[in-house]
LUMLUMDREN-2810 file (N, C-alpha, C; in Angstrom, 1 decimal):
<atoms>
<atom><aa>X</aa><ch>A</ch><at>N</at><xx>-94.2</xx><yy>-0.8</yy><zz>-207.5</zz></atom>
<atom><aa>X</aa><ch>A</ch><at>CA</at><xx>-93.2</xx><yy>0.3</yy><zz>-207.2</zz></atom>
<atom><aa>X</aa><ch>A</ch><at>C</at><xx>-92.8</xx><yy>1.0</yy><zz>-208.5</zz></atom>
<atom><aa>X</aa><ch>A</ch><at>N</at><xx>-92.4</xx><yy>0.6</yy><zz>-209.9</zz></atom>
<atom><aa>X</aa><ch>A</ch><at>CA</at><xx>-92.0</xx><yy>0.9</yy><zz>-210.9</zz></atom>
<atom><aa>X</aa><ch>A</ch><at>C</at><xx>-93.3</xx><yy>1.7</yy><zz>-211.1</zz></atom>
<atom><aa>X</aa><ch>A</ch><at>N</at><xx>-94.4</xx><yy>1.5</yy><zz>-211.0</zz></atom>
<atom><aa>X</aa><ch>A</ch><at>CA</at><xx>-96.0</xx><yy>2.8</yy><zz>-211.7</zz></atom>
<atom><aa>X</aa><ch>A</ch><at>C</at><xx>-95.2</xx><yy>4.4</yy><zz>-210.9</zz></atom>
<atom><aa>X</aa><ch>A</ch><at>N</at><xx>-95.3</xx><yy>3.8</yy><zz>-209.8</zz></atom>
<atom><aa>X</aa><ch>A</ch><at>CA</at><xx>-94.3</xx><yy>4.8</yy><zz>-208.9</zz></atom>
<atom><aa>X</aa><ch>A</ch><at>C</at><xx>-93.8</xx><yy>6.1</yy><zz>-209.7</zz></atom>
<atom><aa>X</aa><ch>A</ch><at>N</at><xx>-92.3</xx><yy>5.6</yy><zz>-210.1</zz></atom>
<atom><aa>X</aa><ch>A</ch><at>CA</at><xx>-91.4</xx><yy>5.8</yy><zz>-210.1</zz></atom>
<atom><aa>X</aa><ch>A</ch><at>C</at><xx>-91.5</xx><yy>6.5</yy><zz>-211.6</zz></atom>
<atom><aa>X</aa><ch>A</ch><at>N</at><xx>-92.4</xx><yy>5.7</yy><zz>-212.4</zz></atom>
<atom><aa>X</aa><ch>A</ch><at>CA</at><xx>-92.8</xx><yy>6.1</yy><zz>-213.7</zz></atom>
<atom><aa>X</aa><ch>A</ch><at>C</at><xx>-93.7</xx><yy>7.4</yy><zz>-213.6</zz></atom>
<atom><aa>X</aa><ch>A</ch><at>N</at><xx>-94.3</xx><yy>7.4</yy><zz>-212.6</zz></atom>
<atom><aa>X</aa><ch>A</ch><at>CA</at><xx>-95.3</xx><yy>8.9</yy><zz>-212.4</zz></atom>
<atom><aa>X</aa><ch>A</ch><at>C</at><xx>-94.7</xx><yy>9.7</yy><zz>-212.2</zz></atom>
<atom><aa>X</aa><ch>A</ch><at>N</at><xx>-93.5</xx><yy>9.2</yy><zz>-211.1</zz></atom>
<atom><aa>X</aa><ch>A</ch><at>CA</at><xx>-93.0</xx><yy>10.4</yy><zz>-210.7</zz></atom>
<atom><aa>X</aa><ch>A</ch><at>C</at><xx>-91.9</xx><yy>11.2</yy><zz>-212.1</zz></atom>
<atom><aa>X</aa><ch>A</ch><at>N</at><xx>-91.2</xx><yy>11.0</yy><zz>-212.9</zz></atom>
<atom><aa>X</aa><ch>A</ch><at>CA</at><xx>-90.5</xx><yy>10.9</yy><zz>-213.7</zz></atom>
<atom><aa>X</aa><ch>A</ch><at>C</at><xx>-91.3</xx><yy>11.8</yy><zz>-215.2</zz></atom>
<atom><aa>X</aa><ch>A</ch><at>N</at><xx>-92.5</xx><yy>11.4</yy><zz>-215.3</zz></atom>
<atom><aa>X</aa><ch>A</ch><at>CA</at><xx>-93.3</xx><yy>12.5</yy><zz>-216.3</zz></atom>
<atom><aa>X</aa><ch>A</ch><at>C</at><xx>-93.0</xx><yy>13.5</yy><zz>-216.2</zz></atom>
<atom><aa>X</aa><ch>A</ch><at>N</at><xx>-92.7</xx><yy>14.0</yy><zz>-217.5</zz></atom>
<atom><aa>X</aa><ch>A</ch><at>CA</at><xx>-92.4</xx><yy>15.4</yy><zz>-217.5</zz></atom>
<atom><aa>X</aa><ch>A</ch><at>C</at><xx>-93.5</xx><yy>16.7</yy><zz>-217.7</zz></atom>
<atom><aa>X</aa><ch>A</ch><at>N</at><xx>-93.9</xx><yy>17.5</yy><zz>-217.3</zz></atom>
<atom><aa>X</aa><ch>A</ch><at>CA</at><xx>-95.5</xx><yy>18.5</yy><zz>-217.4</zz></atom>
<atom><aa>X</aa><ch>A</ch><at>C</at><xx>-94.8</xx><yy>19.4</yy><zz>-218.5</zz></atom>
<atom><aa>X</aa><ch>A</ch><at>N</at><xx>-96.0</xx><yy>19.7</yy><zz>-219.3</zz></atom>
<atom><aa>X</aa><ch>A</ch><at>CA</at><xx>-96.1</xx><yy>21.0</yy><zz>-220.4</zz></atom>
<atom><aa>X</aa><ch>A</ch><at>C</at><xx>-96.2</xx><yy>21.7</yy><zz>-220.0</zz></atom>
<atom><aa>X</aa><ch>A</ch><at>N</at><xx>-95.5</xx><yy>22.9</yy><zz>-220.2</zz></atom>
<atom><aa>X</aa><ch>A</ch><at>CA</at><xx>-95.7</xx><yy>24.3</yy><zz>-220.1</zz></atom>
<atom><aa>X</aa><ch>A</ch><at>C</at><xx>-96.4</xx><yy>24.5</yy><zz>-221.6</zz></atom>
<atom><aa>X</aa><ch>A</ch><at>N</at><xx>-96.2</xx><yy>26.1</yy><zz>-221.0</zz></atom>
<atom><aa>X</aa><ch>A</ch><at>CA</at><xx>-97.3</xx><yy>26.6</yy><zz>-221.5</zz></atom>
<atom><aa>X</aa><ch>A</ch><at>C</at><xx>-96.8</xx><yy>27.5</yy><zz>-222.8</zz></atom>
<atom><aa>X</aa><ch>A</ch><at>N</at><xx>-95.7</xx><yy>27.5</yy><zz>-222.8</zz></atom>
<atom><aa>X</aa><ch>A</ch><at>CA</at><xx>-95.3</xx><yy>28.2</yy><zz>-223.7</zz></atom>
<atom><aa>X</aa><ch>A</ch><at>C</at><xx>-93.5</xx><yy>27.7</yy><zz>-223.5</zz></atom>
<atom><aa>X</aa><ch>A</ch><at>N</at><xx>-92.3</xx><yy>27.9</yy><zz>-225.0</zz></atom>
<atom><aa>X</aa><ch>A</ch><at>CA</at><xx>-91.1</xx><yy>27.2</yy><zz>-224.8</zz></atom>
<atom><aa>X</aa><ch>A</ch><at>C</at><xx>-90.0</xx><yy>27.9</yy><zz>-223.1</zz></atom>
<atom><aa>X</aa><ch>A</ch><at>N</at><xx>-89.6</xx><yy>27.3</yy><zz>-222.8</zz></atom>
<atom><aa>X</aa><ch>A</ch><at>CA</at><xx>-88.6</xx><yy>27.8</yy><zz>-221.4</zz></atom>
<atom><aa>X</aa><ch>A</ch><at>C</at><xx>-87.9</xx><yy>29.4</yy><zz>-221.4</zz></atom>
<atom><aa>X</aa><ch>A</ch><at>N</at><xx>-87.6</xx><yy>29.5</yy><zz>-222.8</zz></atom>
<atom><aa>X</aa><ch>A</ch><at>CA</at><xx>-86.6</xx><yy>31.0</yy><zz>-223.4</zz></atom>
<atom><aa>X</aa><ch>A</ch><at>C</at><xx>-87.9</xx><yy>31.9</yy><zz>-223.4</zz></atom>
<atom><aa>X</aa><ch>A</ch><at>N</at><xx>-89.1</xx><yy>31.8</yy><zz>-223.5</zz></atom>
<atom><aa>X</aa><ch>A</ch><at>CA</at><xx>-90.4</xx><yy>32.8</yy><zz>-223.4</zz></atom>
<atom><aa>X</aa><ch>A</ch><at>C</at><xx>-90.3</xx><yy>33.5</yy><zz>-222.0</zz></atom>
<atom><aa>X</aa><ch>A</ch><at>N</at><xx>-90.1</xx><yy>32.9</yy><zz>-220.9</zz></atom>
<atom><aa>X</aa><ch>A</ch><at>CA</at><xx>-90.1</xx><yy>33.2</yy><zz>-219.7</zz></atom>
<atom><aa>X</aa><ch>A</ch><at>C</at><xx>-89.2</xx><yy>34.6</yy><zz>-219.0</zz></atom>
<atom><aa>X</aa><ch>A</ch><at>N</at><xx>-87.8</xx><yy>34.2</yy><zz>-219.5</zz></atom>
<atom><aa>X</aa><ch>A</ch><at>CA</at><xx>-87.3</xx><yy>35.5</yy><zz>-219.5</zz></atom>
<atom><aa>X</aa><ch>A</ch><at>C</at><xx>-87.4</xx><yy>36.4</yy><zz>-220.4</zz></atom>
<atom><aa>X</aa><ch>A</ch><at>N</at><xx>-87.7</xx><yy>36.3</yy><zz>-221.2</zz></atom>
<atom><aa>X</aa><ch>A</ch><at>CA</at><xx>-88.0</xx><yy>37.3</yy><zz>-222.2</zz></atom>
<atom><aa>X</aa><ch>A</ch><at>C</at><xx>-88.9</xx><yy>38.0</yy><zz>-222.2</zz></atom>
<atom><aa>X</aa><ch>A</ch><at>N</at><xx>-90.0</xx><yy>37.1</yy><zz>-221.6</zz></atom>
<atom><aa>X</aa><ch>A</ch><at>CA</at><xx>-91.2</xx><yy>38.4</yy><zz>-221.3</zz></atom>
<atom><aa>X</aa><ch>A</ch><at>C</at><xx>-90.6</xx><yy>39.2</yy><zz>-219.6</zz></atom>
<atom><aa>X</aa><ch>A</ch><at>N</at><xx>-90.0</xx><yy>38.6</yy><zz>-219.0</zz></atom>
<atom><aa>X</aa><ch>A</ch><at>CA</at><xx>-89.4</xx><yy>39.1</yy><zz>-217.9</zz></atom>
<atom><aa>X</aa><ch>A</ch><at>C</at><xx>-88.8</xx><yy>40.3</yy><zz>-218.4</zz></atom>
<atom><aa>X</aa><ch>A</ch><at>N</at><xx>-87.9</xx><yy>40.0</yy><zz>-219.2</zz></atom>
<atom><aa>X</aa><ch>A</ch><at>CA</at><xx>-87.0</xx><yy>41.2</yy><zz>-219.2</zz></atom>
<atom><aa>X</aa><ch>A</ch><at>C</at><xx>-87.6</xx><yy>42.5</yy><zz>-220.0</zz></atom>
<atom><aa>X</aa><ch>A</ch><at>N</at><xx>-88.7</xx><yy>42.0</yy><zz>-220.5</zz></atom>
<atom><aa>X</aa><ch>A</ch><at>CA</at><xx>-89.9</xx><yy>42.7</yy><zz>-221.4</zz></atom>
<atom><aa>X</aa><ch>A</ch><at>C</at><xx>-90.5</xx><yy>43.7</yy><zz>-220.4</zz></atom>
<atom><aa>X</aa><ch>A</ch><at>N</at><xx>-91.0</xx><yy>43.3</yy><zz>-219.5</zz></atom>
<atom><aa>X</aa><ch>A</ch><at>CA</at><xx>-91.6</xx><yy>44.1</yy><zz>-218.4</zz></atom>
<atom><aa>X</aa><ch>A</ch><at>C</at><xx>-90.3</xx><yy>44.8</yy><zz>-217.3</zz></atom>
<atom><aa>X</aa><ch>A</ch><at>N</at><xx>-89.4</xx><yy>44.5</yy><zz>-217.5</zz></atom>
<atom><aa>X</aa><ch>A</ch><at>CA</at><xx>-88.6</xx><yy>45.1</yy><zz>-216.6</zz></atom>
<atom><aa>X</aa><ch>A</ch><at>C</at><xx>-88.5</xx><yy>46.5</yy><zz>-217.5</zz></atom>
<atom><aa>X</aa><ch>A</ch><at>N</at><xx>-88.0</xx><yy>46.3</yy><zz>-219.0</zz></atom>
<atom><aa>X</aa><ch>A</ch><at>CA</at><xx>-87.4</xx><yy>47.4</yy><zz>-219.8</zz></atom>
<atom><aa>X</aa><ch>A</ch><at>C</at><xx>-89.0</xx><yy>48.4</yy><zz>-219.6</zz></atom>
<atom><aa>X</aa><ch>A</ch><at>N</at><xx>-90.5</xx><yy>47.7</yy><zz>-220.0</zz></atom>
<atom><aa>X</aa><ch>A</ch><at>CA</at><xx>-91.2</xx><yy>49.0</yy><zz>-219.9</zz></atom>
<atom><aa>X</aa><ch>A</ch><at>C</at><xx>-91.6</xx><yy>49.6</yy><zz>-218.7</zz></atom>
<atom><aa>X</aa><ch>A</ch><at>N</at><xx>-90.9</xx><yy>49.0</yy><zz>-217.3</zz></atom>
<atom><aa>X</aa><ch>A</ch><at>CA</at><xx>-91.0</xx><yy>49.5</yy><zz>-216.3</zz></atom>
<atom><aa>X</aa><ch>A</ch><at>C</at><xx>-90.1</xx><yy>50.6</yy><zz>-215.8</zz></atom>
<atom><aa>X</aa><ch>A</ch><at>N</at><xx>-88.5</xx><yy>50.3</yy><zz>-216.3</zz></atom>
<atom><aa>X</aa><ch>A</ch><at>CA</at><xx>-87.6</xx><yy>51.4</yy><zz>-216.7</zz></atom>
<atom><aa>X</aa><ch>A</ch><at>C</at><xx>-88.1</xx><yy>52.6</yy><zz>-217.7</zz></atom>
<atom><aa>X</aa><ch>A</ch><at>N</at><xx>-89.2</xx><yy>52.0</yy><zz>-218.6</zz></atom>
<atom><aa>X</aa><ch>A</ch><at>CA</at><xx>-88.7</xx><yy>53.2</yy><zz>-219.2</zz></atom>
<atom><aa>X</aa><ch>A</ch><at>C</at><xx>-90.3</xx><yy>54.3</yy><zz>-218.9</zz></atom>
<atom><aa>X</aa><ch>A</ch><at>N</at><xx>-90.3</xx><yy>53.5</yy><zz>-218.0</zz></atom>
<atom><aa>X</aa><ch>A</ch><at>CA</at><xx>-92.0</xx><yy>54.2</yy><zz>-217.0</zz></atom>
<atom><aa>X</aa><ch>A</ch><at>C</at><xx>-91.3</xx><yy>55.6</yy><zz>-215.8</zz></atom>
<atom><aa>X</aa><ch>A</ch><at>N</at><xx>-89.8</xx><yy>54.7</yy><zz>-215.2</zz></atom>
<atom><aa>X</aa><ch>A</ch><at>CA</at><xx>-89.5</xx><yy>55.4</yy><zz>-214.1</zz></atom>
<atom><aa>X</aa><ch>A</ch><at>C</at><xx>-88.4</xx><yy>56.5</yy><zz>-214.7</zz></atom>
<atom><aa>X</aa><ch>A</ch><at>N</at><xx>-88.0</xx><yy>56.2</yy><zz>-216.2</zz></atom>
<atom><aa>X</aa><ch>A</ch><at>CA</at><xx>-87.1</xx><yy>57.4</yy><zz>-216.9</zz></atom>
<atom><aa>X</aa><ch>A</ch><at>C</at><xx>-88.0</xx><yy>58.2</yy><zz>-216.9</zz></atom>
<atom><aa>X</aa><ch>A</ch><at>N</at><xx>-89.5</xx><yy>58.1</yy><zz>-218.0</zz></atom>
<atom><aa>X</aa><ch>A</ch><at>CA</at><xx>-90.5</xx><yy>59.5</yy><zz>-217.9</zz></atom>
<atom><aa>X</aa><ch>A</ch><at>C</at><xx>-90.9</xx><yy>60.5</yy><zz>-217.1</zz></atom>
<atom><aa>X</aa><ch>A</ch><at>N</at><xx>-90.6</xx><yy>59.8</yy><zz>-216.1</zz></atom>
<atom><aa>X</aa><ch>A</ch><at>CA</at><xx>-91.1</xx><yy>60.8</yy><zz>-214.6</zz></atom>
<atom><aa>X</aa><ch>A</ch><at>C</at><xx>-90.0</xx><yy>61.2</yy><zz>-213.8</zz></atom>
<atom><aa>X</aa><ch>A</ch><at>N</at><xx>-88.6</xx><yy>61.0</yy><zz>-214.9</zz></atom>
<atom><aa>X</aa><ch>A</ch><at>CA</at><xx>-87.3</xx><yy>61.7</yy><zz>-213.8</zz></atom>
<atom><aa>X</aa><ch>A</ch><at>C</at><xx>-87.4</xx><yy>63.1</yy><zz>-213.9</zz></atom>
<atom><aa>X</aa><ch>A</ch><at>N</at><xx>-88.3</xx><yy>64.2</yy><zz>-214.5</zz></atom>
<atom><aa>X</aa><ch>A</ch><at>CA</at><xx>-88.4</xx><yy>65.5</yy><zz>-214.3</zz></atom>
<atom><aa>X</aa><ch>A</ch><at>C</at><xx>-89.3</xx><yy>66.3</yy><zz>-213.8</zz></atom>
<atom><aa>X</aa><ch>A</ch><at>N</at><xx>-90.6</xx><yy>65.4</yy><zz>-213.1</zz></atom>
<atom><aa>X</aa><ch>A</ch><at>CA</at><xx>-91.5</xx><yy>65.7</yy><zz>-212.6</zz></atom>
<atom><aa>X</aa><ch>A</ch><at>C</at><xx>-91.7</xx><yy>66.7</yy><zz>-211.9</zz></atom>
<atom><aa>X</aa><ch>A</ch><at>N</at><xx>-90.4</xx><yy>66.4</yy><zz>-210.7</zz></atom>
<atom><aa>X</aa><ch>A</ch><at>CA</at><xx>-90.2</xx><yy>67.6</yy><zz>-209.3</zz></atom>
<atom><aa>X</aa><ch>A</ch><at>C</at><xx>-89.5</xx><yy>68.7</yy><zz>-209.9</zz></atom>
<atom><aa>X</aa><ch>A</ch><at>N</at><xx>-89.3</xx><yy>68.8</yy><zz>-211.0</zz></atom>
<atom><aa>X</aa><ch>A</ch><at>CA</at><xx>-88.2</xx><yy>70.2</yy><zz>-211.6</zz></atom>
<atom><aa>X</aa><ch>A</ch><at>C</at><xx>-89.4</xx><yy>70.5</yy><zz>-212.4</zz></atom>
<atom><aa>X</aa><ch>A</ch><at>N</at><xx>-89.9</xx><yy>70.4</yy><zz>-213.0</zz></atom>
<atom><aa>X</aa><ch>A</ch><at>CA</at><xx>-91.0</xx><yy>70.6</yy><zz>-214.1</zz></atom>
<atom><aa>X</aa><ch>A</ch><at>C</at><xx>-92.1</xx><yy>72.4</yy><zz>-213.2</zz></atom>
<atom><aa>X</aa><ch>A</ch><at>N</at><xx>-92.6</xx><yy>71.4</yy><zz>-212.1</zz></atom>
<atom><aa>X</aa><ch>A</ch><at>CA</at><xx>-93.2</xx><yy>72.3</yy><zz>-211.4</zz></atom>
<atom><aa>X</aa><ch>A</ch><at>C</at><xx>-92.6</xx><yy>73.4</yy><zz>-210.6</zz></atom>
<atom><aa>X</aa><ch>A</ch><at>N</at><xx>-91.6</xx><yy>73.5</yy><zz>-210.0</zz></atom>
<atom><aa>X</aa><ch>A</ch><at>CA</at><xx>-90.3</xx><yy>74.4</yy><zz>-209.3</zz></atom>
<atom><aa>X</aa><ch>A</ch><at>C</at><xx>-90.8</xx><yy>75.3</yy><zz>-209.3</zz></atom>
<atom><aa>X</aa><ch>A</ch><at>N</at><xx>-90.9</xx><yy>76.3</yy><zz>-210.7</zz></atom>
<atom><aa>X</aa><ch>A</ch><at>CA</at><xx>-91.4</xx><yy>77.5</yy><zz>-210.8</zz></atom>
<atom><aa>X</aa><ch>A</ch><at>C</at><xx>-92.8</xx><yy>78.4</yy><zz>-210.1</zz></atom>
<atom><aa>X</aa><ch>A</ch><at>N</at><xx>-93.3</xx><yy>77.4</yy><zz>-210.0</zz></atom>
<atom><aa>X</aa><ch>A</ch><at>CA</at><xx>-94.8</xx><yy>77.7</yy><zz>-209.3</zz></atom>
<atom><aa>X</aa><ch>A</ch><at>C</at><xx>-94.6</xx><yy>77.5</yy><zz>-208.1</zz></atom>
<atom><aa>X</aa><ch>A</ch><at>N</at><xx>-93.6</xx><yy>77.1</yy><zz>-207.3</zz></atom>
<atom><aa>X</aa><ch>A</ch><at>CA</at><xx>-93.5</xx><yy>77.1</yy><zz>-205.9</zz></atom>
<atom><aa>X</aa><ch>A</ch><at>C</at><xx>-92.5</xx><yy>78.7</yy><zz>-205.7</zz></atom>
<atom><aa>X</aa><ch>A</ch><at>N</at><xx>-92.4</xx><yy>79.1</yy><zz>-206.3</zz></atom>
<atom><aa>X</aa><ch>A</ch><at>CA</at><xx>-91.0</xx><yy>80.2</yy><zz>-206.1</zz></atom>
<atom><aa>X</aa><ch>A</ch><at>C</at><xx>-92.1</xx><yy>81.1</yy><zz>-205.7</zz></atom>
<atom><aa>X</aa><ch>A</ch><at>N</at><xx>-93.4</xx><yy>81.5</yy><zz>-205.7</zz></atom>
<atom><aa>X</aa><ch>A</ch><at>CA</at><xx>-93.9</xx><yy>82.8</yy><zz>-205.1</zz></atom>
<atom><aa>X</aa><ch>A</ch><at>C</at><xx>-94.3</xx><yy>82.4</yy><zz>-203.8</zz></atom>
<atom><aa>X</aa><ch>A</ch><at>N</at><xx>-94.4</xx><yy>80.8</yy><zz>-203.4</zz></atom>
<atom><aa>X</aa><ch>A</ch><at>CA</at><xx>-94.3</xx><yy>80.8</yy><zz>-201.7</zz></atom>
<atom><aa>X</aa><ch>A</ch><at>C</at><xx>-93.2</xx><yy>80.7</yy><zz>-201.4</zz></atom>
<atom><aa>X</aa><ch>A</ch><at>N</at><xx>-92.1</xx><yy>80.2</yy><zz>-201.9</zz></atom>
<atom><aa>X</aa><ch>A</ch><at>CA</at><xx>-90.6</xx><yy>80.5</yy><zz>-201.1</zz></atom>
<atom><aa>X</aa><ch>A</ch><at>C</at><xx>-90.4</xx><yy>81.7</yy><zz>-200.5</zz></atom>
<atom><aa>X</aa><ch>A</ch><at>N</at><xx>-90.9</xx><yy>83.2</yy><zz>-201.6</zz></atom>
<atom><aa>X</aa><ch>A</ch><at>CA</at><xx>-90.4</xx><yy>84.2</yy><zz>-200.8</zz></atom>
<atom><aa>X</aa><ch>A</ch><at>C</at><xx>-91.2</xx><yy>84.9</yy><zz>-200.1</zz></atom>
<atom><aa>X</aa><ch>A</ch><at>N</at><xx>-92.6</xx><yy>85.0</yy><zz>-200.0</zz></atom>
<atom><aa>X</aa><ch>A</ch><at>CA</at><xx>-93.6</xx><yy>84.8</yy><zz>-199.2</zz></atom>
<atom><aa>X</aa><ch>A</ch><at>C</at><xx>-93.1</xx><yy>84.5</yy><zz>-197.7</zz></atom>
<atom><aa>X</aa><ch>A</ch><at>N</at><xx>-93.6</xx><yy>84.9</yy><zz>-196.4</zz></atom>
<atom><aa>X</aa><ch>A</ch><at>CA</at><xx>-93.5</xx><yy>84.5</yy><zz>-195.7</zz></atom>
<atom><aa>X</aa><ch>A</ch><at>C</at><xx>-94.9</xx><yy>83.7</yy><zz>-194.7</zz></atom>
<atom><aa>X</aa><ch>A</ch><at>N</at><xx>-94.9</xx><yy>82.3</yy><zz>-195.0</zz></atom>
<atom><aa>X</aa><ch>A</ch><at>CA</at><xx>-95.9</xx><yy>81.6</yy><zz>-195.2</zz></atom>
<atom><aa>X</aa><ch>A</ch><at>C</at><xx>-96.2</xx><yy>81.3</yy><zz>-193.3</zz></atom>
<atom><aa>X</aa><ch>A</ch><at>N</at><xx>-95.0</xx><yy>81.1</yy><zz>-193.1</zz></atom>
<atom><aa>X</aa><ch>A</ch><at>CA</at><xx>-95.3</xx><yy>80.3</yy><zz>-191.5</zz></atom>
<atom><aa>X</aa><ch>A</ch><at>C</at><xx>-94.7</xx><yy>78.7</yy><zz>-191.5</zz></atom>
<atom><aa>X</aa><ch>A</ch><at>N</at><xx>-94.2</xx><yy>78.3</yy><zz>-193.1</zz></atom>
<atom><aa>X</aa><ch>A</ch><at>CA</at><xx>-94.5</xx><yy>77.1</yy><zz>-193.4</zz></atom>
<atom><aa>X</aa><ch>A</ch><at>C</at><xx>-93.0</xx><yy>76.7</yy><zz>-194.6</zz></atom>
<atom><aa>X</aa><ch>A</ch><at>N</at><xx>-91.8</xx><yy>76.4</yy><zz>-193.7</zz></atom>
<atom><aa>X</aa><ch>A</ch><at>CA</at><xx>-90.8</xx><yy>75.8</yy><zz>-194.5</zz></atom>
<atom><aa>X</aa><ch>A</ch><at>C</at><xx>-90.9</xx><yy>75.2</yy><zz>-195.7</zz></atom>
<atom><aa>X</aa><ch>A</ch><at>N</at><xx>-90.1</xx><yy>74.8</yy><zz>-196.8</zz></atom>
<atom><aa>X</aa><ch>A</ch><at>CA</at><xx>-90.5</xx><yy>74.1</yy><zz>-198.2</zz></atom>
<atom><aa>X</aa><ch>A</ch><at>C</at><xx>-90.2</xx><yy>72.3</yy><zz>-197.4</zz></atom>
<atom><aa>X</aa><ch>A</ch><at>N</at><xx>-90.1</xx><yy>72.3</yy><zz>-196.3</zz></atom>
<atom><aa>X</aa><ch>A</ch><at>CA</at><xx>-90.5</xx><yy>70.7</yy><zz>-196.6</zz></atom>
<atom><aa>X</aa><ch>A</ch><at>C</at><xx>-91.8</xx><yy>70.6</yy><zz>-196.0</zz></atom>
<atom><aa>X</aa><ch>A</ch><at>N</at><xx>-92.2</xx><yy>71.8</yy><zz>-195.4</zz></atom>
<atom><aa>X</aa><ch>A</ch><at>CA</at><xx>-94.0</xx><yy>71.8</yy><zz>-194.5</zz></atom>
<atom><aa>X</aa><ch>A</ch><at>C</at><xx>-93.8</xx><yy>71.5</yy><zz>-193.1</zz></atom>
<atom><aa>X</aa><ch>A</ch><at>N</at><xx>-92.7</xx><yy>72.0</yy><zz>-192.6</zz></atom>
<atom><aa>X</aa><ch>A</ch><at>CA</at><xx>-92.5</xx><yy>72.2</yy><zz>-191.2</zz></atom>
<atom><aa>X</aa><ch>A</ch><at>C</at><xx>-93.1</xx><yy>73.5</yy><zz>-190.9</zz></atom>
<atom><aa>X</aa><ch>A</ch><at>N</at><xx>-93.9</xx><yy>73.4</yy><zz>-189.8</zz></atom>
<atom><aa>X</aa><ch>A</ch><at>CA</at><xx>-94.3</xx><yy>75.2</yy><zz>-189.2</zz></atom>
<atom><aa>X</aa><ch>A</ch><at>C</at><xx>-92.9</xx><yy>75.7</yy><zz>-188.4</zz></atom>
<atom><aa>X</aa><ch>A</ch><at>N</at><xx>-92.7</xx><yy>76.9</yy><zz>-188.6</zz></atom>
<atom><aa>X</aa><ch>A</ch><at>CA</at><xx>-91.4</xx><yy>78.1</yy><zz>-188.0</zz></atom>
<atom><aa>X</aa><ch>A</ch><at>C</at><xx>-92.0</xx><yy>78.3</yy><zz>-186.7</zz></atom>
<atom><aa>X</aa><ch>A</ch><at>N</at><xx>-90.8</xx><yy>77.8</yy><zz>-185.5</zz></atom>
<atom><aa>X</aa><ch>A</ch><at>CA</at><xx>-91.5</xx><yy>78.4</yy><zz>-184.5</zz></atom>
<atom><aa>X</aa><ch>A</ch><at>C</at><xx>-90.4</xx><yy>79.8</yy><zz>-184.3</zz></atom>
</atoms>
């Protein structure tokens, strides 16, 4: 019963120290924020090239509804 108890009790290696874990965590979080800052002007960027079908009368609302 004590082999047991002694197996169960070993401790496993990682693979790298316990503080690495979040840190690469928080590593990917920040270049993931700073993925979804770059593309906060996307939909304004383009605007201007939709303004000649706004006043146009297309058949076809700006969210792509057809006008009955």
């Amino acid at each position: 019963m004590s082999h047991v108890l002694l197996a169960a009790a070993e401790e496993i290696q990682l693979i790298a120290p316990p503080i690495v874990f979040p840190l690469v965590a928080a590593a990917v979080f920040v270049m993931l924020g700073f993925v979804t800052w770059s593309f906060r002007d996307v939909a304004y960027r383009h605007s201007q090239k939709f303004e000649a079908t706004r006043t146009h009368e297309t058949g076809v609302d700006e969210f792509g509804h057809t006008k009955i």
